[in-house]
C-alpha positions in Angstrom: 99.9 129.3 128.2 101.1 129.7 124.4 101.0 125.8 123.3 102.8 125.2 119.8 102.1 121.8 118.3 104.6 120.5 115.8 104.9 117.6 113.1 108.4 117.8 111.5 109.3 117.5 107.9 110.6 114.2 107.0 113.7 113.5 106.3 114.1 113.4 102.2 116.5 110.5 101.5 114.2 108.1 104.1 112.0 105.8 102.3 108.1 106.7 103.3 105.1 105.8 102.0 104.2 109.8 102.7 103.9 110.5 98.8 100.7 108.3 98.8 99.9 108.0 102.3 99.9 111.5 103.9 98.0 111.5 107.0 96.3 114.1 109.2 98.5 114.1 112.5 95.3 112.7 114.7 97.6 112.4 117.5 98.5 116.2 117.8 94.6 116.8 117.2 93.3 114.6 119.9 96.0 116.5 122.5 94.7 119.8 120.8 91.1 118.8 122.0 92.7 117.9 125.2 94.1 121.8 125.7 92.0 124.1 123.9 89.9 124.9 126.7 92.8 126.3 129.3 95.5 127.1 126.4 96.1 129.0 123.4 97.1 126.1 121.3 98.0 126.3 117.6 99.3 122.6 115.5 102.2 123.4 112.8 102.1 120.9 110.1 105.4 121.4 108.5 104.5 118.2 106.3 102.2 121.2 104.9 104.1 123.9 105.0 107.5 125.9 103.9 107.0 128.1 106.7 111.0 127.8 108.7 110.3 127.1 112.7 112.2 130.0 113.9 109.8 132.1 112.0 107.0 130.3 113.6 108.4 130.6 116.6 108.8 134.7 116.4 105.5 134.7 115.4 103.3 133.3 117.9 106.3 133.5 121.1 104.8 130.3 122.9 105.4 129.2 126.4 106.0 125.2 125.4 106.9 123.2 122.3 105.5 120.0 121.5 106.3 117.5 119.1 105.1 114.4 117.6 107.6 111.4 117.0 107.8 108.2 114.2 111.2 106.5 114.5 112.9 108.4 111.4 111.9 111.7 113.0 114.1 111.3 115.6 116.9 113.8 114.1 114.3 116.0 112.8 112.4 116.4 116.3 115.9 116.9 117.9 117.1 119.7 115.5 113.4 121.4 115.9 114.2 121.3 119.6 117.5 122.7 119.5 115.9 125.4 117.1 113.3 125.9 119.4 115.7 126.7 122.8 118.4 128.9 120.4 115.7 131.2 119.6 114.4 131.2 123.7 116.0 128.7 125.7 112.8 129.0 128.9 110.2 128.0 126.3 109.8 124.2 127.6 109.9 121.3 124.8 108.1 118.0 125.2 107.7 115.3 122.5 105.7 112.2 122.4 104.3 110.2 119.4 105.1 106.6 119.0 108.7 106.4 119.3 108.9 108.3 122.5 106.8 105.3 123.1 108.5 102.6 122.1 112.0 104.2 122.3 112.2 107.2 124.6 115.7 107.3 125.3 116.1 108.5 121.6 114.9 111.8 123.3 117.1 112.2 125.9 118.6 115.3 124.7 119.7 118.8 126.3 117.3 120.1 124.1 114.1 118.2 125.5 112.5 118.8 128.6 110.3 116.0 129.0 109.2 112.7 127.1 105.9 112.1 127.0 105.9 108.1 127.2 102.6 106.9 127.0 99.6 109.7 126.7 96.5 109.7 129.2 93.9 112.5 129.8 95.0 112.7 133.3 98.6 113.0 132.7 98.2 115.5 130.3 96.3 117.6 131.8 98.5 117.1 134.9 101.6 118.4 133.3 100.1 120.8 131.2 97.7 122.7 133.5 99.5 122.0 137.0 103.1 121.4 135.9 103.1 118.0 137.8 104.2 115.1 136.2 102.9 112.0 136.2 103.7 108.2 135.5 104.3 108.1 131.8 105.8 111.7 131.6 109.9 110.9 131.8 111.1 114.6 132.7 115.1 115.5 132.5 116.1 114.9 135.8 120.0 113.7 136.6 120.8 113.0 133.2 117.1 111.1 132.2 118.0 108.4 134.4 114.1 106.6 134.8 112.9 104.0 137.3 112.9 100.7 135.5 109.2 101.1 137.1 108.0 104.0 135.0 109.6 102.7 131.9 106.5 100.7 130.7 108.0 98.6 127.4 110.5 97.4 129.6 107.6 96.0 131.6 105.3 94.3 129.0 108.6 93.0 127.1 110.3 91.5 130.6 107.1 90.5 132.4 104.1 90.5 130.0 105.6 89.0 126.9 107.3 85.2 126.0 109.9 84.9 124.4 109.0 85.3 120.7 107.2 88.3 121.9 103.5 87.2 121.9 101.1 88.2 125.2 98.6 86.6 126.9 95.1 88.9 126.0 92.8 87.3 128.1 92.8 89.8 131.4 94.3 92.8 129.3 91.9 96.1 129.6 92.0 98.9 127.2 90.9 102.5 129.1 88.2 103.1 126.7 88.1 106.1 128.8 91.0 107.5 127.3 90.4 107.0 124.2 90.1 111.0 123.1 88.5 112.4 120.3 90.6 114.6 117.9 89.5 118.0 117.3 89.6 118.5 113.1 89.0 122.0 113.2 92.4 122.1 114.6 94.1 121.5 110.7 91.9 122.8 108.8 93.8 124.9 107.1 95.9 122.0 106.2 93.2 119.4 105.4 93.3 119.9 101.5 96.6 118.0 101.5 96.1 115.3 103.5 95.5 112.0 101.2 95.4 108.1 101.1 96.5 105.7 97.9 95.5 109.2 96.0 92.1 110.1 97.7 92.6 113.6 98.4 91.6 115.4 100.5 91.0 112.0 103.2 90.3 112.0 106.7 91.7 109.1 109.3 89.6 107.8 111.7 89.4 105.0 114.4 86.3 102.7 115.7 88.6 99.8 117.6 91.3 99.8 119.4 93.8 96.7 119.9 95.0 94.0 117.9 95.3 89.9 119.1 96.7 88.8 115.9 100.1 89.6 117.5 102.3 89.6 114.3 105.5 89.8 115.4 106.7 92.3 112.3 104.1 95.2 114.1 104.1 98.1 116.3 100.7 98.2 116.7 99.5 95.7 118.9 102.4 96.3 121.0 100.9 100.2 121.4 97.5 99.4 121.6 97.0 96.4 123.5 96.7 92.4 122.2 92.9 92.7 122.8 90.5 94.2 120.6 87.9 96.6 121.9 85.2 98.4 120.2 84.5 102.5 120.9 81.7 103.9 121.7 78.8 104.2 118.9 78.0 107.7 120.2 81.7 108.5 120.1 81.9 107.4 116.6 78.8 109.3 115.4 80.5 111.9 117.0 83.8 112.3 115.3 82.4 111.4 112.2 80.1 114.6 112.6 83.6 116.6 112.4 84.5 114.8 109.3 83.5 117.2 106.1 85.8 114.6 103.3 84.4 112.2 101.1 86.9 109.9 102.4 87.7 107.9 105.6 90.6 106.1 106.0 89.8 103.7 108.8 93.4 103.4 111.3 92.2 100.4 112.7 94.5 97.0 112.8 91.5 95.1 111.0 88.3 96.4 110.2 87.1 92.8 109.6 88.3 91.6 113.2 84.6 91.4 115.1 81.2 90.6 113.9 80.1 93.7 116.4 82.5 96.2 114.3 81.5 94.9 110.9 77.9 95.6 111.3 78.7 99.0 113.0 80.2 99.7 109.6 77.0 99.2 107.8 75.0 100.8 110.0 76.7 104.0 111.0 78.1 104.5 107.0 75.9 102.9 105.4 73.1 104.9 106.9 74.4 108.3 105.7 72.8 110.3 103.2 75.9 110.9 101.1 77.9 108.0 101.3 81.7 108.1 102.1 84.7 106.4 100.0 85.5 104.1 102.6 89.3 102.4 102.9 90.4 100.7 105.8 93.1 97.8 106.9 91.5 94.1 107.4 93.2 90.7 107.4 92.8 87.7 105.3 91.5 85.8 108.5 88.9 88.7 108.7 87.9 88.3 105.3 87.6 84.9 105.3 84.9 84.7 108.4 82.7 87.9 107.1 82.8 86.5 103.2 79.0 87.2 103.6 78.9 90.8 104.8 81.4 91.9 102.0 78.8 93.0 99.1 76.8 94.9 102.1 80.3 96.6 103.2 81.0 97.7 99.4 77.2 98.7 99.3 78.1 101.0 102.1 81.5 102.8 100.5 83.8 100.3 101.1 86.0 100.9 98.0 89.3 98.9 99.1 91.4 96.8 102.1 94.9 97.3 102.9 95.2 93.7 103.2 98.7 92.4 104.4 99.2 88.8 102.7 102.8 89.1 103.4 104.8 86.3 101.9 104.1 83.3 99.0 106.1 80.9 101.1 103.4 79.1 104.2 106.8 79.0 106.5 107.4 82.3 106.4 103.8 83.2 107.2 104.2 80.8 109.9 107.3 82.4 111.5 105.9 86.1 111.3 102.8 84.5 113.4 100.1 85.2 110.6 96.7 83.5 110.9 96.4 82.7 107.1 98.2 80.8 105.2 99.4 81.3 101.0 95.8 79.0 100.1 93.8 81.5 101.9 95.5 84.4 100.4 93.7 82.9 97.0 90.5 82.8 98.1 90.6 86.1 100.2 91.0 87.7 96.8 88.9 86.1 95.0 86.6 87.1 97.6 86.8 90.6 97.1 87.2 90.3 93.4 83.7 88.9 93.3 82.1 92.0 94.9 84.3 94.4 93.7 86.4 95.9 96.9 89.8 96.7 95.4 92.8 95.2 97.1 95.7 97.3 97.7 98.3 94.4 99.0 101.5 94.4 100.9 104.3 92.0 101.3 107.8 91.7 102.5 110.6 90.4 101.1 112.4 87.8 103.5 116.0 88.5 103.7 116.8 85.2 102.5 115.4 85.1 99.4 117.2 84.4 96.6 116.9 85.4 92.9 114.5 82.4 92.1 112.5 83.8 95.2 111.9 87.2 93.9 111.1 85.4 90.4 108.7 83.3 92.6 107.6 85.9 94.2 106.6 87.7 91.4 104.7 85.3 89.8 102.6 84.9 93.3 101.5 88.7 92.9 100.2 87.9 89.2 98.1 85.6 90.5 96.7 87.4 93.3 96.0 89.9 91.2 95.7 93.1 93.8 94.5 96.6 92.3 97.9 97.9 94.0 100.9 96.5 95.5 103.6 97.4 97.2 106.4 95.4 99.1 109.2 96.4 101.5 111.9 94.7 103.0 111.4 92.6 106.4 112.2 95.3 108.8 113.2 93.8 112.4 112.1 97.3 114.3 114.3 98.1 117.2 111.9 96.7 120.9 110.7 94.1 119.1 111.7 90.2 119.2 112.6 90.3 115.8 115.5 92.8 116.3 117.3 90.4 119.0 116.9 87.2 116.2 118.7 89.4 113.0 120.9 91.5 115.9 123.7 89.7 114.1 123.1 90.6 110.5 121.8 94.4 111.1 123.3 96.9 109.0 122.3 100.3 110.6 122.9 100.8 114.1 119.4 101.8 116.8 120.5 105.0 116.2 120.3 105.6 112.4 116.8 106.5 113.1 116.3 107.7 109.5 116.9 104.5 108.2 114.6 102.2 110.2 111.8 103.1 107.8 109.4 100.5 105.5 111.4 100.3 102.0 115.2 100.3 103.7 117.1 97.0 103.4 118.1 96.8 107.1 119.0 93.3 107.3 122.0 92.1 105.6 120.6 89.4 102.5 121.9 85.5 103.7 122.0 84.5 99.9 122.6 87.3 97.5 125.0 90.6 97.9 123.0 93.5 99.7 123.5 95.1 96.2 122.2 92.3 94.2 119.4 92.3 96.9 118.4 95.9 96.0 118.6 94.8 92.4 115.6 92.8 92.9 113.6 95.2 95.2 114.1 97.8 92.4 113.5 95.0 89.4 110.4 93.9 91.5 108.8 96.9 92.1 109.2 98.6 88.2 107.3 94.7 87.4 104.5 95.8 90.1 104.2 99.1 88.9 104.3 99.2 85.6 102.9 96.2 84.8 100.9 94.4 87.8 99.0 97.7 88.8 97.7 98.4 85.2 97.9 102.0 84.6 94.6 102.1 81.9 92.6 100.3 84.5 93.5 102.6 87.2 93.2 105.5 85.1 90.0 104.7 84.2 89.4 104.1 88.0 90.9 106.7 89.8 91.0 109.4 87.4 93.6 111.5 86.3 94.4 113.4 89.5 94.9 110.4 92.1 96.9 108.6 88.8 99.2 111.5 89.1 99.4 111.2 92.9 100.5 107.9 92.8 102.8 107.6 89.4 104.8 110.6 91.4 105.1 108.6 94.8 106.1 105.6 92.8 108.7 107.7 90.7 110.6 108.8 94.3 110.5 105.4 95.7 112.3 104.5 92.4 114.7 106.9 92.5 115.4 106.2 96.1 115.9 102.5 95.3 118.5 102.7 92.6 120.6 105.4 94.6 120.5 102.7 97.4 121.5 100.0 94.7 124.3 101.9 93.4 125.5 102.8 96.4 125.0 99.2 98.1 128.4 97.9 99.2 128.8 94.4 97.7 128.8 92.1 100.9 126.9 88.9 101.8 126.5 86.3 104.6 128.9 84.0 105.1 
């Protein structure tokens, strides 16, 4: 069988971080490593690529269509699928990804076969090799009407969760049997564009899987499990054998979250001959409790932590569930200061602040003093306990896929107009970026090329911010 992988091209008015942040679709490579072996499978990367679908299509005739799925893709994924059964309308199409996770009724569409709702080897292979579906493949039967019973979310957020969300970890498993290495041959002819923060080219890679911080702003622990697990060394060593960049970008929730992961850090990079630039997520909790390993982590190509310190009010941090509070946000970056681990820092703006907030606000990122920041609006993603509490004050409907993305003001401000609101977003980031992340010192740091990267990713966000502002209509909260 003729298997055609697909990642769509964003839509352009969204607000992404995929100027800076553009990613190697791992998920579409771990299913290629799944296939290759009984298909002829081929990935499309039209994130990559100018190359129209249709002509695709003509080109390679394939038996089935897959693609991948974030929450703005949604229309995108849709329109590829209705491309894709207008040109032969007995090629099946399938999508997963993490929205068909979280929200696969988004695909229920004439144009969509099946819905692949949560991924295993087994079910994979089951539908792909033997054409049987499995639990976790939703297939369009009498008008996608699924067994409460197969739909998992609705299990872990009716039986599993309270009722702010958070899960009890103690018995939760993660399969560490299906945890599937991608193949990386599989975009290789993309792999020169793929970047992080301006490292280009940059690989992504994984060594944990889970998450029991349970923030409830995330996705990710909700996807992966509320209990952490550590993979295999010898799986590792093995996918970082594919790996020919000098850089890794590690996916995981928090590098820093186990002693056990920290020192596999040291010793599987550390140990190489040519060391990697090494970036990864960790939290200030994390940071705190392995203040000693830190100068043996940047010994072994750690170059910088995404580090998520969220909010200069304790109350806030508080209500989003964070371990840390604002005092340990200080000494977390004085921490890394010290050993010389840049800090690329994110934050959200509450929708309640008012103007003095974002003034206060401001001030908070001076003295934290990050290498690069960046901060989005408090997004209440659809699924997740959040939406229910600002249900009242939404401005986009479920369905306005394309705006449920980090950067979008999606909850309507309690204290300022929504036009106002984007005044501040847009005065507050111009402050970050051209004064807060010091252009010499990062040209001097990154060189000219990654500069470039990143002065053009902030330049769109811009531009996408004061279109939003103008175009904000001038309401409030009562």
């Amino acid at each position: 069988m003729k298997i055609l992988l697909v990642r769509t091209k964003r839509i352009p008015q969204a607000i992404t971080l995929s100027d800076i942040m553009f990613s190697e679709p791992v998920g579409l490579e771990i299913l290629y490593g799944v296939l290759k072996n009984d298909h002829d499978v081929e990935i499309f990367d039209m994130m990559c690529e100018d190359t129209p679908l249709t002509t695709k299509l003509k080109e390679i005739n394939p038996d089935l269509v897959g693609f991948t799925s974030l929450c703005i893709d949604v229309h995108q994924v849709i329109k590829g699928a209705k491309e894709v059964k207008a040109y032969n309308s007995s090629v099946r199409v399938v999508v997963g990804g993490t929205q068909a996770y979280l929200n696969p009724d988004a695909f229920f569409h004439d144009a969509i076969d099946a819905v692949f709702h949560y991924t295993t080897k087994k079910n994979l292979l089951s539908y792909f090799n033997e054409g049987i579906p499995t639990k976790g493949v939703l297939i369009k039967k009498d008008g996608y009407k699924i067994p409460a019973s197969d739909n998992v979310m609705i299990e872990i957020m009716n039986e599993e969760t309270t009722i702010d969300g958070s899960r009890n970890c103690e018995h939760e498993e993660i399969d560490l049997n299906e945890a599937l290495l991608p193949d990386r041959s599989s975009t290789e002819k993309y792999r020169k564009y793929y970047s992080y923060f301006g490292y280009k080219p940059a690989a992504i890679m994984q060594i944990s899987r889970g998450c029991n911080k349970q923030c409830n702003f995330c996705l990710r622990w909700r996807i992966e499990g509320c209990r952490e697990q550590e993979l295999d060394r010898e799986m590792i060593e093995e996918d970082l054998r594919q790996i020919k960049e000098d850089t890794i970008m590690f996916y995981d929730n928090d590098i820093l979250g186990s002693e056990e992961r920290v020192q596999r850090v040291i010793e599987i990079f550390g140990g190489l001959k040519r060391k990697k630039n090494l970036i990864a997520y960790a939290s200030v909790a994390g940071i705190l409790n392995h203040e000693k390993s830190l100068k043996t982590l940047q010994n072994a190509g750690l170059k910088a932590l995404l580090v998520g310190y969220e909010s200069f009010k304790d109350e806030e941090m508080v209500r989003y569930r964070k371990k840390s509070r604002v005092k340990d946000n200080y000494k977390a970056a004085d921490l890394l200061k010290e050993v010389g681990i840049d800090v690329w820092a994110s934050f959200m703006a509450h929708p309640d602040w008012d103007k003095e907030d974002f003034k206060s606000f401001r001030r908070y990122v001076k003295e934290l003093r990050p290498e690069i920041s960046s901060v989005s609006p408090l997004t209440p993603f659809p699924n997740l306990p959040l939406y229910a509490e600002y249900k009242s004050r939404l401005l986009f409907e479920k369905e306005d896929y394309e705006k449920w993305s980090f950067g979008q003001v999606t909850v309507l401000p309690g204290k300022i107009s929504l036009k106002d609101y984007y005044r501040e977003m847009l005065k507050t980031n111009l402050y970050i970026n051209l004064i807060l992340n010091r252009p010499t010192m990062m040209l001097k740091k990154y060189g000219i090329k990654r500069m470039m990267s990143l002065t053009v990713g902030s330049a769109k966000s811009f531009f996408k911010y004061r279109n939003l502002m103008q175009n904000a209509r001038d309401r409030k909260t009562s």
